[in-house]
C-alpha angles and dihedrals in degrees: 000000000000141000088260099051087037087057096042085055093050095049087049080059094056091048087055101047099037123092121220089246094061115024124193139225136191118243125256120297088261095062103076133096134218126221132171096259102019154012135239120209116180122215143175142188122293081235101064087038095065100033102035087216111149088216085061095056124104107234098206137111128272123282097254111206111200102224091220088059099237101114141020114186146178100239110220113270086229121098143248084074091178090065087051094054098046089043087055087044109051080055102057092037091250116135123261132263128242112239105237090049096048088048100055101067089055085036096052090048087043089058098040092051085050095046096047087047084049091044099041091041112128117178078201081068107043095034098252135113100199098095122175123282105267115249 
């Protein structure tokens, strides 16, 4: 298997967990990680994508996509997302992960999201004049 099929997997699990109400896209193709058994793609609603509001944004772990093809899962939201994946994988017989690299692909979706609500934040919209200092 390759990114691209692993990519076109994750994306068939979002269209079986999402609801119509609130449908789901995967991240940019930068926003994905490589392990030795498995990728993580990160994802978030359509709704969050167009409008950059945090209560828009979907708080749950990354799509995993088992290389081998035998599995794609929803990884826990709760951190820390290492542990997930060696639990995951002590049970599969995969190796483990080391827990910097697990972590990048949750922590670089975790600073984008913070930078776009920095960036889209407007005290017009929440009633408050006191905006962020300007970089």
């Amino acid at each position: 298997m390759d990114l691209s099929e692993a990519r076109q997997l994750a994306e068939a699990k979002l269209r079986e967990v999402e609801r119509a109400s609130r449908p789901l896209q995967l991240d940019p193709d930068s926003y994905f990680a490589e392990y030795t058994w498995c990728w993580l793609f990160s994802f978030n609603s359509v709704r969050y994508s167009e409008s950059g509001n945090p209560l828009d944004a979907v708080l749950t772990g990354p799509v995993v996509v088992n290389k081998d093809g035998s599995d794609v899962w929803i990884a826990p939201s709760a951190p820390p997302l290492d542990a997930r994946l060696n639990d995951y994988a002590s049970r599969h017989g995969y190796p483990p992960v080391s827990g910097a690299a697990a972590d990048l692909g949750l922590r670089a979706t975790l600073l984008r999201m913070m930078y776009e609500a920095e960036a889209s934040y407007s005290p017009d919209e929440v009633g408050n004049d006191d905006a962020p200092p300007s970089h």
